[in-house]
TIKOL-736187 format. One record per residue (C-alpha): residue number from 1; residue in three letters; y negated, x negated, z negated. Coordinates in steps of 0.001 Angstrom, whole numbers. Layout:
{pt NUM,'ALA',{Y,X,Z}}
...
//
This chain:
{pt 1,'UNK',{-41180,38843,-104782}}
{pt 2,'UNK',{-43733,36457,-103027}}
{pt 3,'UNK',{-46222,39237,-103000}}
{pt 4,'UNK',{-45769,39705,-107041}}
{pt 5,'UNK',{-45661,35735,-107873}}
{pt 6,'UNK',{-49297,35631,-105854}}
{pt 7,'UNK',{-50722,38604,-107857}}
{pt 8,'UNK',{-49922,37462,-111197}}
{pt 9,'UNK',{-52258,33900,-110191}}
{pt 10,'UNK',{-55028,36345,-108464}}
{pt 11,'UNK',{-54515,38087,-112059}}
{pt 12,'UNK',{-55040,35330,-114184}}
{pt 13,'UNK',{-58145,34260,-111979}}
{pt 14,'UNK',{-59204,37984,-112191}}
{pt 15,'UNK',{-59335,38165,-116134}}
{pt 16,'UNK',{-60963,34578,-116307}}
{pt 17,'UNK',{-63982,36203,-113846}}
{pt 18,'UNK',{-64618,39183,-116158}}
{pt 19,'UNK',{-64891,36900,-119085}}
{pt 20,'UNK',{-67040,35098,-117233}}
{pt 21,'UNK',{-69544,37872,-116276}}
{pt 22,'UNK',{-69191,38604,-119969}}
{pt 23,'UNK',{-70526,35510,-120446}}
{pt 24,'UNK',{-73334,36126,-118028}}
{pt 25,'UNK',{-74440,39587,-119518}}
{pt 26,'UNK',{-74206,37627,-123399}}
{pt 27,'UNK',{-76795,35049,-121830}}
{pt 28,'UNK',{-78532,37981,-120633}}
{pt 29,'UNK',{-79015,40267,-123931}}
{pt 30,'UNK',{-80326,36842,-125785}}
{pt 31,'UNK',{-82790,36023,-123092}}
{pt 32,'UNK',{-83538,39752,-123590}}
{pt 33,'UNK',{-84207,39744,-127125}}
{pt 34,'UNK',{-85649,36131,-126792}}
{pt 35,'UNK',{-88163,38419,-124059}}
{pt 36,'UNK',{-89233,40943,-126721}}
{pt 37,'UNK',{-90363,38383,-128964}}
{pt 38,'UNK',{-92574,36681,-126256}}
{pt 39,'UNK',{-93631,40360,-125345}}
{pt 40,'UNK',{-94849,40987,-129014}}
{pt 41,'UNK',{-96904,37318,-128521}}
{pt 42,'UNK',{-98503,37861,-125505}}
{pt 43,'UNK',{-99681,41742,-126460}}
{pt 44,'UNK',{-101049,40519,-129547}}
{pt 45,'UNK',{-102819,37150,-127442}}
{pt 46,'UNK',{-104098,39822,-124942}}
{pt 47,'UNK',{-105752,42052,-127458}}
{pt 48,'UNK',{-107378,39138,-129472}}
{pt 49,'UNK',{-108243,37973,-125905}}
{pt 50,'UNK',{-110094,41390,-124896}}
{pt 51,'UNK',{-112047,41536,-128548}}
{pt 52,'UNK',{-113494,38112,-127910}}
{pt 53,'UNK',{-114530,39532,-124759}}
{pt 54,'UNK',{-115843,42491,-125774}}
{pt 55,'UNK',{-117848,41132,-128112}}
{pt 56,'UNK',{-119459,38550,-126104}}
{pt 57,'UNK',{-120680,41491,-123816}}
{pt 58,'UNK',{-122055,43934,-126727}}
{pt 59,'UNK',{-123904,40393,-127694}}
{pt 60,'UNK',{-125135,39914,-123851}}
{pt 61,'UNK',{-126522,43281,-123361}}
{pt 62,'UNK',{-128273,42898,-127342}}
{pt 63,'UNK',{-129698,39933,-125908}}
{pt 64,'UNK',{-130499,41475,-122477}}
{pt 65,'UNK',{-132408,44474,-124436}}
{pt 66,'UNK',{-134574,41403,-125769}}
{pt 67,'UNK',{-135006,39340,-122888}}
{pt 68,'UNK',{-138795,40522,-122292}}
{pt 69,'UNK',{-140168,38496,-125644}}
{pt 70,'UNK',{-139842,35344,-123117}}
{pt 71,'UNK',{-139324,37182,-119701}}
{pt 72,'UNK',{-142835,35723,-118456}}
{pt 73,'UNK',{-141718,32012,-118842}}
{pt 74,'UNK',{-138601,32611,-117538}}
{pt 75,'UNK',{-139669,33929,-114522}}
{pt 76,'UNK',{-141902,31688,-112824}}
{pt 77,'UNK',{-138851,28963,-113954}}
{pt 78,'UNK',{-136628,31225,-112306}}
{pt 79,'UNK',{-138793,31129,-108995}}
{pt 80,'UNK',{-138281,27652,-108750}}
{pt 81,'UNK',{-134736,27200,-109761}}
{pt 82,'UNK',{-133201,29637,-107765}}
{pt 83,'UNK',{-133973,27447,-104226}}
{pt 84,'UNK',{-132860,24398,-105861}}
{pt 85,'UNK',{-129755,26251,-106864}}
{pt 86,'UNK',{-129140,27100,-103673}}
{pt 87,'UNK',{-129439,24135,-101841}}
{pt 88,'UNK',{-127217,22159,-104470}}
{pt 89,'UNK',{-124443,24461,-104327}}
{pt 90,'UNK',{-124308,25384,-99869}}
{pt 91,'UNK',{-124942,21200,-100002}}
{pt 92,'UNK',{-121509,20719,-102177}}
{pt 93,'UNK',{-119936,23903,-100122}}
{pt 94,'UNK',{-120912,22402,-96979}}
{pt 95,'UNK',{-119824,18975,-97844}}
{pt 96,'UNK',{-116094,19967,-99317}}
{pt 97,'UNK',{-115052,23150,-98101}}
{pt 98,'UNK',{-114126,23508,-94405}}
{pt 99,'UNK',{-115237,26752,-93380}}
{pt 100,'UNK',{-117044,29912,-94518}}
{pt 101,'UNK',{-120320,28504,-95325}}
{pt 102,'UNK',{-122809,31012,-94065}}
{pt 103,'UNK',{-121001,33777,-95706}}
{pt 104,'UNK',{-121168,32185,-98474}}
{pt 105,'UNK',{-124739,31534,-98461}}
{pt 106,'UNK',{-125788,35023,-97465}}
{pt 107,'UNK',{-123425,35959,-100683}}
{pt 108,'UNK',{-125305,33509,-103132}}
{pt 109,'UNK',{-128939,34321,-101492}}
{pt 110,'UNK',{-128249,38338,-102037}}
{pt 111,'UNK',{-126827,37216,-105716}}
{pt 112,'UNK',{-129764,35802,-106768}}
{pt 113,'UNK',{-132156,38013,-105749}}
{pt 114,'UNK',{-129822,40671,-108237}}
{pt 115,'UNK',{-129840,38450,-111030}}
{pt 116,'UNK',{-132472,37331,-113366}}
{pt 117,'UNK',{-133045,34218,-115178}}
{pt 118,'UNK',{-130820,35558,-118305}}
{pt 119,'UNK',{-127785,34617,-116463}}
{pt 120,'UNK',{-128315,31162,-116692}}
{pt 121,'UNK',{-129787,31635,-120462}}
{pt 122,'UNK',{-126951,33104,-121987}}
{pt 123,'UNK',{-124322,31421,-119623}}
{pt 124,'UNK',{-123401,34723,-117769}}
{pt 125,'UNK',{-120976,33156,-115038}}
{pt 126,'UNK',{-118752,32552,-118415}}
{pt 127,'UNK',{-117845,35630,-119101}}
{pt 128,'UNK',{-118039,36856,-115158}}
{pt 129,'UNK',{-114911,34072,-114966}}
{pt 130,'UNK',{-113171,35134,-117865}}
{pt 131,'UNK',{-112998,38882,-116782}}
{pt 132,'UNK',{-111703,37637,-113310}}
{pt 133,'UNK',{-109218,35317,-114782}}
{pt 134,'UNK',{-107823,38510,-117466}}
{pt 135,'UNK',{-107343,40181,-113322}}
{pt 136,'UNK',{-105048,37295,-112334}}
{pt 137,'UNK',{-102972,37021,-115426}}
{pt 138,'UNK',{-102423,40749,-115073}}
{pt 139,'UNK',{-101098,40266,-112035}}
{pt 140,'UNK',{-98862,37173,-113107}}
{pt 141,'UNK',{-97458,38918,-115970}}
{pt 142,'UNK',{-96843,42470,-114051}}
{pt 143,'UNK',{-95112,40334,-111004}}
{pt 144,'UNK',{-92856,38644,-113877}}
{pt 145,'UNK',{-92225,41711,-116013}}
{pt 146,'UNK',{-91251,43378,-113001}}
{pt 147,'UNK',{-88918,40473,-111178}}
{pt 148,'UNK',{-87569,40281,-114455}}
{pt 149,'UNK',{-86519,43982,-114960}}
{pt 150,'UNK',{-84581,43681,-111654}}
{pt 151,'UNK',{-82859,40392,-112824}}
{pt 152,'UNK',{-81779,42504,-115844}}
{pt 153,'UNK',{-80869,45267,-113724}}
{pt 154,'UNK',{-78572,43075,-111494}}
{pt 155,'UNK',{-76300,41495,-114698}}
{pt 156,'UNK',{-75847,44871,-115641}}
{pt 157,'UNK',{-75110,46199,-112158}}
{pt 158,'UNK',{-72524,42961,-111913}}
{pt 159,'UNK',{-70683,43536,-115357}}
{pt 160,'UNK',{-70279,47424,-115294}}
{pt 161,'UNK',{-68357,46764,-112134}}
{pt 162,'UNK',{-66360,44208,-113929}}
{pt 163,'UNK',{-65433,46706,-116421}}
{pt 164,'UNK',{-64397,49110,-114260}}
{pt 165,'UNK',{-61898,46080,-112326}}
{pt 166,'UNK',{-60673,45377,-116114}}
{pt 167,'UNK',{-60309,48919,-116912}}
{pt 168,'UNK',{-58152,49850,-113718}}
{pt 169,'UNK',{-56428,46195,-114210}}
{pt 170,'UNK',{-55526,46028,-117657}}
{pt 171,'UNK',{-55117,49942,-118783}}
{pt 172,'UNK',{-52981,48742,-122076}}
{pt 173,'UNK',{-55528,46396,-123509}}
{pt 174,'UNK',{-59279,48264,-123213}}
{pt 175,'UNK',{-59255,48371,-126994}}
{pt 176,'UNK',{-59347,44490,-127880}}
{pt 177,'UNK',{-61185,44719,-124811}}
{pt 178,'UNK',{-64226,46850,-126783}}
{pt 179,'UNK',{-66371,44082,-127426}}
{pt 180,'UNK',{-66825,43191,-123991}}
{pt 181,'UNK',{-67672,46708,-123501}}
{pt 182,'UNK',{-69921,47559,-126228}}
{pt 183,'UNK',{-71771,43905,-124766}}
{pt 184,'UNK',{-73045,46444,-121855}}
{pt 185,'UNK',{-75475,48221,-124480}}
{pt 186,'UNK',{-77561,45659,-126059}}
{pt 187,'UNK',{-78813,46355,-129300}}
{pt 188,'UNK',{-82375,45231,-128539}}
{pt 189,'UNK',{-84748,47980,-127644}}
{pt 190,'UNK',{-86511,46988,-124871}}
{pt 191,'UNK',{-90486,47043,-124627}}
{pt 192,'UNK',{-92795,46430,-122035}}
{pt 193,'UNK',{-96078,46204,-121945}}
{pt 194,'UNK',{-98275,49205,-120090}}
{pt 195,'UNK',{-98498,48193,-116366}}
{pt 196,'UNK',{-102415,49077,-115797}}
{pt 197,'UNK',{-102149,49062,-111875}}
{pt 198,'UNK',{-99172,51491,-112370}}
{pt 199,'UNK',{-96907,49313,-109884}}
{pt 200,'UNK',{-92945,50370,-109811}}
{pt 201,'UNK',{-90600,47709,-108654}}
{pt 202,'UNK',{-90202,46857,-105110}}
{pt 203,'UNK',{-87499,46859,-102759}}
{pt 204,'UNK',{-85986,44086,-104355}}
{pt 205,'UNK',{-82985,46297,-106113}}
{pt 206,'UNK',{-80273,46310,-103185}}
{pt 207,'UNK',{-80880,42104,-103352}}
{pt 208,'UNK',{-78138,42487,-106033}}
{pt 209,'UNK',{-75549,45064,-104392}}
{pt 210,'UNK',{-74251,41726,-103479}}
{pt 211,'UNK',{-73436,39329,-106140}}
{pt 212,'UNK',{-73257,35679,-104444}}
{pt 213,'UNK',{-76689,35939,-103721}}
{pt 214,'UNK',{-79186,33845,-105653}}
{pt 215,'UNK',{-81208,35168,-108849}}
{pt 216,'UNK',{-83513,31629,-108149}}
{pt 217,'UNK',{-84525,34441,-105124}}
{pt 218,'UNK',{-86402,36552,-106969}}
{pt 219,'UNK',{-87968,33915,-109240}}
{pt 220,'UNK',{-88818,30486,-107636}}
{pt 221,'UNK',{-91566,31388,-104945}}
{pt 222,'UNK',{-93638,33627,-107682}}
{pt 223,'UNK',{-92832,30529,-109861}}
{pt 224,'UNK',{-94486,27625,-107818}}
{pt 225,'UNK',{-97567,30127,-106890}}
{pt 226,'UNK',{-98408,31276,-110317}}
{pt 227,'UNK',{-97728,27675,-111436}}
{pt 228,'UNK',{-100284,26202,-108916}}
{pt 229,'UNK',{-102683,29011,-110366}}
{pt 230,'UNK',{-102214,28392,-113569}}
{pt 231,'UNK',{-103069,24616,-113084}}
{pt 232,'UNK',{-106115,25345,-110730}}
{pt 233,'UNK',{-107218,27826,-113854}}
{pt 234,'UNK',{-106321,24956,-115971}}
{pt 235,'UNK',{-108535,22326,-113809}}
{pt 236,'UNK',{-111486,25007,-114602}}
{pt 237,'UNK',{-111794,24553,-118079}}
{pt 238,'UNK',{-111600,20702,-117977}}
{pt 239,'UNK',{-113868,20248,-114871}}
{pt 240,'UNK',{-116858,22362,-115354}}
{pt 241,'UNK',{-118272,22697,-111756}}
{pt 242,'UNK',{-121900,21866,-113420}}
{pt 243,'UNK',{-121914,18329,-115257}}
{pt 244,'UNK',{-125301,17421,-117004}}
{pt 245,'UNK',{-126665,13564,-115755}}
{pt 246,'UNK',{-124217,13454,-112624}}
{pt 247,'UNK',{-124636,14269,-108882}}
{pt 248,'UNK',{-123227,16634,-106833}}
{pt 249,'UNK',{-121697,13750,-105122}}
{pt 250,'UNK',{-120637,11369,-107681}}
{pt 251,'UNK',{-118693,14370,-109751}}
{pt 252,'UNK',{-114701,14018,-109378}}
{pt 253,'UNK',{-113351,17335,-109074}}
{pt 254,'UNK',{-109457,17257,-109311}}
{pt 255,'UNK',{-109044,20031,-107056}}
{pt 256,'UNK',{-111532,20566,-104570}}
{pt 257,'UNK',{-109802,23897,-102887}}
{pt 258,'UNK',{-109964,25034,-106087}}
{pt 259,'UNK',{-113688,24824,-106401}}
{pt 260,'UNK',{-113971,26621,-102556}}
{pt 261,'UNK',{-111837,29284,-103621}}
{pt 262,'UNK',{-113848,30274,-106778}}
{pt 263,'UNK',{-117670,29791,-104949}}
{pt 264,'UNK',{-115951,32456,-101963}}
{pt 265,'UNK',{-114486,34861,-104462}}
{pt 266,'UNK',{-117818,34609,-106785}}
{pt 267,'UNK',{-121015,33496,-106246}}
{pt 268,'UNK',{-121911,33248,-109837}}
{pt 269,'UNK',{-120124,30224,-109865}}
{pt 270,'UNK',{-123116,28739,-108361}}
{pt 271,'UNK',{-124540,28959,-111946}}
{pt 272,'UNK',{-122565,26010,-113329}}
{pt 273,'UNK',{-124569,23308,-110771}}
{pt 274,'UNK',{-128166,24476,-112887}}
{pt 275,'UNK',{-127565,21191,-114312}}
{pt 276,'UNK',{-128733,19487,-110883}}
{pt 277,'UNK',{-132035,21106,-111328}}
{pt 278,'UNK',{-134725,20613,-113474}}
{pt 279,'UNK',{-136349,24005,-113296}}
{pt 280,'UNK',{-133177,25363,-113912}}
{pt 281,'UNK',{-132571,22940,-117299}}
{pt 282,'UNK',{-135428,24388,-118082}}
{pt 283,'UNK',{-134700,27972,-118617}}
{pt 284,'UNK',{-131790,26836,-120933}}
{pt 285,'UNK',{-134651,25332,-123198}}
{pt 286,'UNK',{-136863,27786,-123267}}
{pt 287,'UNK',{-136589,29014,-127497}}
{pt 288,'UNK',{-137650,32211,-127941}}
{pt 289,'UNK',{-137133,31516,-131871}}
{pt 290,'UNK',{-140622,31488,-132606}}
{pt 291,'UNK',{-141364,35106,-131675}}
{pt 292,'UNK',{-138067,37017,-132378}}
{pt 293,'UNK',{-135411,34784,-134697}}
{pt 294,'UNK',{-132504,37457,-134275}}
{pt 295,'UNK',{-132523,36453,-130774}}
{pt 296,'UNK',{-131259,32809,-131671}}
{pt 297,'UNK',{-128818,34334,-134109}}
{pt 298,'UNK',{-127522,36658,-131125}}
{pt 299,'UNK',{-127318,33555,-128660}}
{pt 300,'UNK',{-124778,31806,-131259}}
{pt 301,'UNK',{-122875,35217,-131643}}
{pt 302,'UNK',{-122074,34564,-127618}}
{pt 303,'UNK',{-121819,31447,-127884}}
{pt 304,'UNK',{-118931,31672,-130568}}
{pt 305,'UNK',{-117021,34881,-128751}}
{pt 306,'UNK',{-116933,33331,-125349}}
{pt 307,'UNK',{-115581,30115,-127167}}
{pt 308,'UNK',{-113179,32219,-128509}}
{pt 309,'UNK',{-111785,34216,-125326}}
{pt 310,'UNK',{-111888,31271,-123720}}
{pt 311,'UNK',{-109460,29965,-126086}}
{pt 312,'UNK',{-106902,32840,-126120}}
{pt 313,'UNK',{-107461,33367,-122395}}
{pt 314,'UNK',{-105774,29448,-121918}}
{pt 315,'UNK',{-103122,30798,-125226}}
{pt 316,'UNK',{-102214,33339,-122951}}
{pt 317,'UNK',{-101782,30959,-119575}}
{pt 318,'UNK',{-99829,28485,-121919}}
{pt 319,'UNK',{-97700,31629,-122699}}
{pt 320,'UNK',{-97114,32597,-119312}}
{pt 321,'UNK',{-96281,29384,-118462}}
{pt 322,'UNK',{-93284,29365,-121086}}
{pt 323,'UNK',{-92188,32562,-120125}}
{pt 324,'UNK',{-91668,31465,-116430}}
{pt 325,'UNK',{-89873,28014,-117731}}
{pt 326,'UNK',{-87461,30093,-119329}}
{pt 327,'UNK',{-87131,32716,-116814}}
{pt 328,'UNK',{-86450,29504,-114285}}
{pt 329,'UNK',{-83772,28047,-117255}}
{pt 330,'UNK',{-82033,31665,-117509}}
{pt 331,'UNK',{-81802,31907,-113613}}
{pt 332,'UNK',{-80051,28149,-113305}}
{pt 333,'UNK',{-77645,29362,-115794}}
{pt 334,'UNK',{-76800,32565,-114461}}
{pt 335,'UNK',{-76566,31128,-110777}}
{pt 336,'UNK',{-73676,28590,-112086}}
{pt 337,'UNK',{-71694,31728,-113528}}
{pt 338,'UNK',{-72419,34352,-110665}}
{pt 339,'UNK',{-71536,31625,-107864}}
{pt 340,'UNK',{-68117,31036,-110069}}
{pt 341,'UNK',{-67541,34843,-111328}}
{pt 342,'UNK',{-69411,37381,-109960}}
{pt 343,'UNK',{-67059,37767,-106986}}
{pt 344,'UNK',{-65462,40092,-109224}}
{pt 345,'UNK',{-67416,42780,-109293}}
{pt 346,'UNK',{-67177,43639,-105541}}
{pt 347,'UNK',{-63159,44201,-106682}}
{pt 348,'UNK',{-64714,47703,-108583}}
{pt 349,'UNK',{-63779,49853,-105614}}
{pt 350,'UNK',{-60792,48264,-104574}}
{pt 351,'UNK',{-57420,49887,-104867}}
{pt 352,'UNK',{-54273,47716,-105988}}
{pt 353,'UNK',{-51431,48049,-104174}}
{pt 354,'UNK',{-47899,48413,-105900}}
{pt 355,'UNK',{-47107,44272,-105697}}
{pt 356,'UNK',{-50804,43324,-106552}}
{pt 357,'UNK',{-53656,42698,-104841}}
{pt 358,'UNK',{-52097,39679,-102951}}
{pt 359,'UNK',{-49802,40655,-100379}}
{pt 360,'UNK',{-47329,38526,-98121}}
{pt 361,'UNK',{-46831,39598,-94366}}
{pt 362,'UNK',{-45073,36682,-92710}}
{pt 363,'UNK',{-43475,33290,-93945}}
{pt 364,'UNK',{-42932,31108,-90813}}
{pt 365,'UNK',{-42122,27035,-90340}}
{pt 366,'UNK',{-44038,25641,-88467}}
{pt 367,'UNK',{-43197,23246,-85461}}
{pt 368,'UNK',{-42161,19859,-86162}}
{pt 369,'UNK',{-45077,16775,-86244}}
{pt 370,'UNK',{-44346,15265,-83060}}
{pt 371,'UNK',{-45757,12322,-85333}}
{pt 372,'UNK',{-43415,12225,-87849}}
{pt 373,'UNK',{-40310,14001,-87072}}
{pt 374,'UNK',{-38844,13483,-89733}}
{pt 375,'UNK',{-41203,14642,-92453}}
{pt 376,'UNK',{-40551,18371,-93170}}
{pt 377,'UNK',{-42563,21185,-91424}}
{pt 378,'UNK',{-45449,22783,-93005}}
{pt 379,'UNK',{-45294,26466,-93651}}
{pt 380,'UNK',{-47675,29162,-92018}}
{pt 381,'UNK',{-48336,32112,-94480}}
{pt 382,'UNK',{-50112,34937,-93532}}
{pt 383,'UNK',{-51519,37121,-96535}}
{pt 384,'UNK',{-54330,39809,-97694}}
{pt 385,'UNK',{-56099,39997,-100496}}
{pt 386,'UNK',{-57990,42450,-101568}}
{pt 387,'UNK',{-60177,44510,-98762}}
{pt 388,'UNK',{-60320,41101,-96441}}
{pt 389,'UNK',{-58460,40847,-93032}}
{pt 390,'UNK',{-54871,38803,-92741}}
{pt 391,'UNK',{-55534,34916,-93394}}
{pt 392,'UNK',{-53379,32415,-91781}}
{pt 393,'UNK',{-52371,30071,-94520}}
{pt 394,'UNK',{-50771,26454,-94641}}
{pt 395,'UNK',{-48610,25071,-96884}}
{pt 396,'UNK',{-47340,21187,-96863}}
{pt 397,'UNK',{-43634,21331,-96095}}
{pt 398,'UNK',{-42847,18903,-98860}}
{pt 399,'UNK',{-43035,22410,-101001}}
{pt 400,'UNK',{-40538,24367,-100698}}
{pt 401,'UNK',{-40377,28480,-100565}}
{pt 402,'UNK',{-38391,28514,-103794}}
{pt 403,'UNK',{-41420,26172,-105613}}
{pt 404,'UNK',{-43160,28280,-108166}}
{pt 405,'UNK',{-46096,25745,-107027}}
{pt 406,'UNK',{-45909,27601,-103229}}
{pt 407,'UNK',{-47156,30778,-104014}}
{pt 408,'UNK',{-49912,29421,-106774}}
{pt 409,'UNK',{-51387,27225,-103347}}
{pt 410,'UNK',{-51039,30310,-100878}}
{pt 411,'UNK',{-53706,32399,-103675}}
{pt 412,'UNK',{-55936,29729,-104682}}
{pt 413,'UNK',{-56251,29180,-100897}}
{pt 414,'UNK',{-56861,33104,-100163}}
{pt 415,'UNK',{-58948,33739,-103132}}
{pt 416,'UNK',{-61395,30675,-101815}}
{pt 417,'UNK',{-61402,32033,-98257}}
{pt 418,'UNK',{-62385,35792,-100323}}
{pt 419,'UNK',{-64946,33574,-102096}}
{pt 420,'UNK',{-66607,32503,-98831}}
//
């Protein structure tokens, strides 16, 4: 009879769980759905994106083809830039970074012995930073797609085995029950954009075989690194590392590690400090107008298409940022409900036994408080619920056996030790 009073409470609790992980795969299919439409945004960012950059190149090489109608001038400029260049940029290395310094000169001196004075002309390190910035927020949006694929995975993982606990639990009720099922197919078709690396998802999958674990696991360290990336991409834009009229010295950059990082990675980025010298200014004036006009018509054709990759390269990091502010949002919510429901869907291969799934081995008084001899003594319960080993359970002795209130404590106390 004890054993039977206990199940009907682990019952109730029971049904309230599953309708919570209902509730959990509900907030999942909108964020799904909500996903597809940011999906559709960034695809259609990300071609408009590649266009821009396309057609800054087909205007770089038109203008490359036509370089040789001023190549004479340029060249003895170039001579005299390129050790100025040099200098300025291993002085600022030397001065702000804290190590690496002679690779990175042997890096810029072989660069610019490749290059011509064209790349400073038609602002070449532009578009070099543009095509390695499209390489990072591949690799943002394929870590996300893919973190968030498992996070989908492991709702649906949690609320099939909470159907299969209400199915076994509640055999006389699975029809006004069908909603809850049919909630396990989603309407929305879901769409992902082509990986280009090809990557599958990692061994991240048995993270949800247990459901107290957190879904912030999968999401917050990828969240503060591509959020410190996306604001040292940001700093980029708005801090050119070349600033006409000021000194290497006097320039404030707002991240200086930043600044290393991109001179190691790319030498190119040397380009931006031609500002600092005047030979270099000088090959950014030199107007070949006078002996070939389409060539100043081709220069504001760049000019116009790096502008505009630019701006639906920092459309896309604005979008990527959004995406991961909702991913983080999603994951708070569905850590609440999966800390207070998800317990039930390790109950999927447990068997009920004929009283319930609470059962009563011994009642016993305890001894008397030595205290307070007078005051009744507590009881000692020992139980099992579910799969777990016998507790040991107390009960004040103000309560007697015969209290319907008894057995309600006994299960709340053994389903919070199951919790645990």
């Amino acid at each position: 009879e004890m054993s039977a009073a206990g199940s009907k409470y682990i019952d109730t609790e029971v049904e309230n769980a599953i309708n919570g992980v209902k509730q959990m795969k509900t907030l999942m299919d909108k964020t799904s759905k909500d996903h597809q439409a940011i999906l559709h945004t960034l695809e259609e960012t990300k071609r408009r994106k590649e266009e821009a950059v396309q057609l800054a190149r087909e205007k770089e090489q038109q203008l490359a083809a036509k370089q040789e109608v001023c190549n004479e001038t340029m060249l003895a400029l170039w001579e005299e830039c390129k050790p100025c260049l040099k200098h300025t940029c291993m002085r600022f290395y030397s001065r702000t970074c804290r190590s690496g310094s002679g690779l990175v000169g042997r890096q810029l001196e072989e660069f610019l012995n490749h290059s011509s004075p064209f790349s400073i002309w038609v602002n070449g390190e532009r578009i070099d930073s543009l095509l390695e910035r499209d390489q990072r927020q591949e690799r943002q949006f394929e870590d996300l797609e893919e973190r968030f694929g498992l996070l989908e995975d492991g709702v649906d993982d949690i609320f099939q085995d909470s159907t299969q606990v209400y199915s076994r639990m509640y055999p006389f009720f699975r029809a006004p029950f069908g909603s809850f099922r049919e909630a396990f197919r989603p309407p929305v078709q879901h769409v992902r954009l082509p990986l280009r690396s090809g990557r599958f998802s990692r061994d991240l999958h048995p993270f949800f075989q247990h459901p107290h674990h957190s879904f912030h696991h999968l999401f917050q360290p990828l969240f503060e690194m591509t959020q410190r990336m996306l604001e040292e991409m940001q700093g980029s834009w708005e801090h050119p590392l070349g600033q006409a009229g000021l000194s290497t010295e006097s320039r404030n950059f707002s991240n200086e590690r930043m600044v290393c990082r991109e001179i190691r990675r790319n030498s190119a980025g040397c380009l931006r400090m031609r500002d600092e010298c005047e030979k270099c200014r000088e090959i950014l004036s030199v107007d070949c107008w006078q002996t070939d006009p389409a060539q100043s018509q081709l220069r504001e054709q760049l000019e116009d298409a790096l502008r505009l990759a630019e701006r639906f390269t920092r459309r896309y990091d604005d979008l990527l940022r959004a995406f991961q502010a909702e991913m983080l949002n999603t994951t708070s919510l569905l850590d609440q409900l999966n800390s207070q429901f998800g317990w039930v869907s390790r109950l999927a291969n447990i068997t009920q036994g004929t009283d319930g799934f609470l059962q009563v081995t011994t009642v016993l008084s305890k001894a008397p408080n030595l205290e307070d001899p007078s005051a009744p003594p507590d009881t000692q319960v020992t139980v099992q619920l579910f799969d777990s080993e016998p507790l040991s359970l107390t009960v004040p002795g103000d309560i007697s056996w015969e209290d319907p209130r008894f057995m309600e404590i006994v299960a709340e106390q053994a389903l919070q030790h199951y919790k645990q």
